[in-house]
C-alpha positions as MATLAB code, in Angstrom:
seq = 'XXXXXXXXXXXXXXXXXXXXXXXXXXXXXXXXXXXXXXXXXXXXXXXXXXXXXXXXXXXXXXXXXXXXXXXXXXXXXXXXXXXXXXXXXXXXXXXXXXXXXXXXXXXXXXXXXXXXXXXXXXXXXXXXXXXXXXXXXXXXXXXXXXXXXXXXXXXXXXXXXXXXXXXXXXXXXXXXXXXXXXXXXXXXXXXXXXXXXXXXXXXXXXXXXXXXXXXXXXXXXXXXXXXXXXXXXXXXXXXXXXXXXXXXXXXXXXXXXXXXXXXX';
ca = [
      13.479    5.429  -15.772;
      10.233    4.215  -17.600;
       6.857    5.470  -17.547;
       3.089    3.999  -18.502;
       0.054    5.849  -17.375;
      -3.401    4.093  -16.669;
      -5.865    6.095  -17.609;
      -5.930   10.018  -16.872;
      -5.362    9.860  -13.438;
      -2.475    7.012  -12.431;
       1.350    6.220  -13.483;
       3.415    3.820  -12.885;
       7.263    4.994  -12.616;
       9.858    2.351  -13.249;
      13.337    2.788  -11.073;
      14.860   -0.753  -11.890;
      13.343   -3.337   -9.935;
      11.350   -0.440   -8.045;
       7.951    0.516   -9.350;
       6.420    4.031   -8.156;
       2.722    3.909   -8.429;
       1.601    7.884   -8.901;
      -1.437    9.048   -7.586;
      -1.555   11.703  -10.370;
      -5.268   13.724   -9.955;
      -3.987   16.862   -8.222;
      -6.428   18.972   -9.301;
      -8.691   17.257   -6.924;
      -6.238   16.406   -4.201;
      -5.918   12.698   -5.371;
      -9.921   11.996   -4.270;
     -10.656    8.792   -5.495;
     -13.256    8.507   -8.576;
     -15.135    5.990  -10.634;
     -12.503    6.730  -13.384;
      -9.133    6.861  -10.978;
     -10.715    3.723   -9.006;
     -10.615    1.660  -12.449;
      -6.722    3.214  -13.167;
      -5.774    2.259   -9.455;
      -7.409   -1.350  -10.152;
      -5.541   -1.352  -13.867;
      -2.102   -0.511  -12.638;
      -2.223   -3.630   -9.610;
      -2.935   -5.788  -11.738;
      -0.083   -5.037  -14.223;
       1.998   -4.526  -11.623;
       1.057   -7.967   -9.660;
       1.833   -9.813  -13.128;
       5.120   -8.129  -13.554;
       8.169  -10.368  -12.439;
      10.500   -7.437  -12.473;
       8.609   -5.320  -10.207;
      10.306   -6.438   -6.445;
       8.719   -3.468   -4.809;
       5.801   -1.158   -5.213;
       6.036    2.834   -3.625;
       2.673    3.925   -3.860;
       3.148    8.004   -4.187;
       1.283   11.653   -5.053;
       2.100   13.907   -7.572;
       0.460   16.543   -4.952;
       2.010   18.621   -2.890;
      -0.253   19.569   -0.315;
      -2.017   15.775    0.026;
      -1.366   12.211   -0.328;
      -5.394   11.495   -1.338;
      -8.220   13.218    0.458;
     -10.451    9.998   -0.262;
     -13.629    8.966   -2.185;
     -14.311   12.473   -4.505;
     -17.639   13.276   -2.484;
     -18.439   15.800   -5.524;
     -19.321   13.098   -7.801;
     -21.040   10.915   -5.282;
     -23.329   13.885   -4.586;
     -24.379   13.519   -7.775;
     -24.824    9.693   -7.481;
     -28.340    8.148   -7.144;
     -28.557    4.819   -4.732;
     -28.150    2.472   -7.676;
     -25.550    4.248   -8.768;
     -23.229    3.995   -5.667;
     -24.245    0.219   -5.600;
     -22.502    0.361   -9.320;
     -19.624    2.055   -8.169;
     -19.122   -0.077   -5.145;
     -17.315   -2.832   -7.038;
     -14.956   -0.643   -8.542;
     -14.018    1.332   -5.652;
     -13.247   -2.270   -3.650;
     -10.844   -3.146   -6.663;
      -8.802   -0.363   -6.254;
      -8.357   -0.802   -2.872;
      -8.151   -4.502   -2.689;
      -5.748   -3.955   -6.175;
      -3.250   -2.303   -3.541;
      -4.206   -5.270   -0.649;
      -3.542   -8.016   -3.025;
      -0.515   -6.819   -4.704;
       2.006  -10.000   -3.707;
       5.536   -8.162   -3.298;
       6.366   -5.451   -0.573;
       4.693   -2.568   -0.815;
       5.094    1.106    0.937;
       3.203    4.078    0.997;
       4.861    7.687    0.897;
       2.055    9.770    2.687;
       2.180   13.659    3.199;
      -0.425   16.115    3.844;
      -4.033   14.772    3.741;
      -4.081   11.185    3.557;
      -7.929   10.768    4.980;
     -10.520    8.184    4.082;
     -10.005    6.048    1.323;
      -6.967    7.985    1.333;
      -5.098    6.503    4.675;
      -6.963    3.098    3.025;
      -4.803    3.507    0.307;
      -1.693    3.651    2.152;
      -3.241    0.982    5.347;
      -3.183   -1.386    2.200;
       0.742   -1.082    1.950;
       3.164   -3.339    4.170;
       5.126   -0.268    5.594;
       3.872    3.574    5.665;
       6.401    6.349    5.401;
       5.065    9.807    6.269;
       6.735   12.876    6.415;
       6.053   15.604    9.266;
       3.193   17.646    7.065;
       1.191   14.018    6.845;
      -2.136   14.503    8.632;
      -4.230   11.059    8.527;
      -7.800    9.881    9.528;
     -10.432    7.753    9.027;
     -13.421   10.465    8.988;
     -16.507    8.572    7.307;
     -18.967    8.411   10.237;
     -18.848   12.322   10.488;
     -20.474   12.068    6.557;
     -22.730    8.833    6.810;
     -20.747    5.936    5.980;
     -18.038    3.710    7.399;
     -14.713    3.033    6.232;
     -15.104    0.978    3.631;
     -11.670    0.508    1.769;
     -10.632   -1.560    4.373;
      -9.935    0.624    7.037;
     -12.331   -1.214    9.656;
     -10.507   -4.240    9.455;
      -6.547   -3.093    8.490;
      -6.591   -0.401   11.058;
      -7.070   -2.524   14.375;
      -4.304   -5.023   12.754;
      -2.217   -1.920   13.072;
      -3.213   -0.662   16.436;
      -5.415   -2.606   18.246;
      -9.342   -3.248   18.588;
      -9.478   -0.599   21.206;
      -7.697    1.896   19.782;
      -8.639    1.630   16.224;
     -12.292    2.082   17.812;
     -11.879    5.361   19.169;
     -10.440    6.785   15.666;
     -13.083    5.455   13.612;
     -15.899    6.485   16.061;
     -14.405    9.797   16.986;
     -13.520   10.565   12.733;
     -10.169   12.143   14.631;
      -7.614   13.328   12.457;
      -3.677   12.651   13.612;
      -0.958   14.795   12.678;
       2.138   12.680   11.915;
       3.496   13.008   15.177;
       1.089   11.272   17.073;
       0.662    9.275   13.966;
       3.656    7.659   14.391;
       3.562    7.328   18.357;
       0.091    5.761   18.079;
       1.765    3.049   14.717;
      -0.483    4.644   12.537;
       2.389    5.130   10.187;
       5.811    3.564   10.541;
       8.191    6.283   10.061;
       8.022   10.058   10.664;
      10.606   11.720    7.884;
      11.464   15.382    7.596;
       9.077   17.336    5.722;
       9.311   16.545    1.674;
      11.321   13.386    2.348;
       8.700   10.532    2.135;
       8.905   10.036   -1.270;
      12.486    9.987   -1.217;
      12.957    7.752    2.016;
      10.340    5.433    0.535;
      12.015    5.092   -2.509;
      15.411    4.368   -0.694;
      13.686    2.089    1.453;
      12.092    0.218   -1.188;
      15.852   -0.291   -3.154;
      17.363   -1.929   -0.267;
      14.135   -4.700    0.018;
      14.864   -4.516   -4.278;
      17.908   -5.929   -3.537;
      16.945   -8.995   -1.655;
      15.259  -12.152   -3.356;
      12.389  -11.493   -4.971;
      11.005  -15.021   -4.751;
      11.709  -14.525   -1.245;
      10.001  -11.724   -0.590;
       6.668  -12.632   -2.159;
       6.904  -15.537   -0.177;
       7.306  -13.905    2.795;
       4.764  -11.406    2.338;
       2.151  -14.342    1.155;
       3.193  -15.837    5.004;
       3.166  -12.491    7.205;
      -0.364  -12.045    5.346;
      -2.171  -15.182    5.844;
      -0.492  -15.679    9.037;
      -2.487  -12.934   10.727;
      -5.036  -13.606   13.263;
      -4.454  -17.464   13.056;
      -3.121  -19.119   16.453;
       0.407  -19.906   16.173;
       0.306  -23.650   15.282;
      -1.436  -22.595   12.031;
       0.231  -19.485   11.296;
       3.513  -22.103   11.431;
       2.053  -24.265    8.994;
       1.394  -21.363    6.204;
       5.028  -20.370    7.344;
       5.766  -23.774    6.711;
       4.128  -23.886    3.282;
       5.691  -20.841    2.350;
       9.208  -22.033    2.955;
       8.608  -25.239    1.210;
       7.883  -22.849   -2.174;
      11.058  -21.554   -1.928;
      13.387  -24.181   -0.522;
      13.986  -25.579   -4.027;
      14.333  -22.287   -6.036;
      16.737  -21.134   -7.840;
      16.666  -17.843   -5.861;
      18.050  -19.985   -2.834;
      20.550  -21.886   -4.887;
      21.914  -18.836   -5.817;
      21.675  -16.872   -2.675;
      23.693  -19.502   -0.824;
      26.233  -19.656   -3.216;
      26.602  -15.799   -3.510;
      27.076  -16.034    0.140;
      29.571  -19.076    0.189;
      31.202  -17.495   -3.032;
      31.544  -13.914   -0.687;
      29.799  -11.826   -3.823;
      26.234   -9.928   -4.400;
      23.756  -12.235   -5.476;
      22.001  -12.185   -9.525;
      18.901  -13.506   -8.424;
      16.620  -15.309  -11.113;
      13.341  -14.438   -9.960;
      12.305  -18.134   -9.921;
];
């Protein structure tokens, strides 16, 4: 297993074609600052350009909290043109998660609230074990979700629903988490990390040119009507029809043996 750290505040764990990117401020619960925004920003886009990297676990070195948000502390110190400067970097951390083109999955326990849950409503598939406690709480200080939690939610759970949470600033245990599809699987208590990472070995194991391209299709597929949303399916087939990933799948599975995929 490999390491590199991005600034103070982010790692990035290698586990073969697995990469575990470590939420690593625990001093401060994981909140989200200027300096861990730019280190959340820095370690997508290595990670994006990495061919090797089939799946991203997005993880916390905590062990009371996922990420409690945007660090409020140094925001109280912020004057109004100062937040406008920050704005731009906090978006690129989140949107570094959003845009990252292979599977992703977030391991969530304890707080995950804010730009926290944002964090982990940026991943494909959210794991949470049975201590996670999640929320979108921004209107009860001011603001509004703004790490894409006003738009990812109600993808998630509806218009309706999503509504009610970000109006009401009600926090979920796991439980009702789960019932409600706030998160996609309720694990025993310390075993997100570990069922995310198990989770993210089997996807590992499938074609990675395949899975980017069916990530690139389930994502720009959503909220079209389904004659378009078949045409970007369509597109995305077409860039992998004549790969050698499906060359070799099909003759793995002719040949009755495990796939070596070549990535292209």
């Amino acid at each position: 297993m490999s390491e590199a750290r991005f600034g103070e505040f982010v790692l990035v764990r290698r586990h073969g074609y697995v990469a575990e990117l470590v939420l690593d401020r625990p001093k401060a619960m994981n909140a989200v600052s200027t300096e861990m925004a730019r280190s959340i920003a820095a370690a997508c886009t290595a990670l994006g350009a990495d061919r090797d990297a089939r799946v991203v676990v997005l993880t916390s070195s905590h062990e009371r909290a996922f990420c409690v948000g945007a660090d409020l502390k140094e925001r109280n110190s912020f004057s109004d043109a100062d937040l406008m400067r920050q704005r731009p970097v906090a978006r690129g951390a989140y949107t570094g998660v959003l845009e990252l083109p292979m599977p992703t999955i977030a391991a969530v326990h304890g707080f995950a609230l804010g730009g926290g849950f944002e964090l982990a409503l940026s991943c494909d598939v959210i794991v949470a074990d049975r201590t996670a406690v999640v929320g979108l709480p921004e209107v009860s200080v001011g603001v509004i979700p703004g790490g894409g939690g006003t738009q990812l939610l109600p993808r998630r759970v509806g218009a309706a629903r999503a509504a009610e949470l970000v109006f009401s600033a009600r926090r979920l245990e796991a439980a009702e988490a789960g019932e409600l599809g706030l998160v996609d699987h309720v694990v025993e208590e310390g075993r997100d990390r570990e069922e995310a990472l198990e989770l993210a070995a089997r996807i590992a194991g499938n074609s990675p040119v395949g899975l980017r391209a069916a990530k690139r299709a389930l994502r720009l597929g959503q909220g079209l009507d389904l004659r378009a949303g078949l045409e970007v399916e369509d597109a995305a087939w077409r860039s992998v029809a004549f790969s050698g990933d499906r060359a070799e799948g099909v003759a793995a599975f002719n040949e009755k043996r495990q796939p070596e995929w070549p990535g292209e």
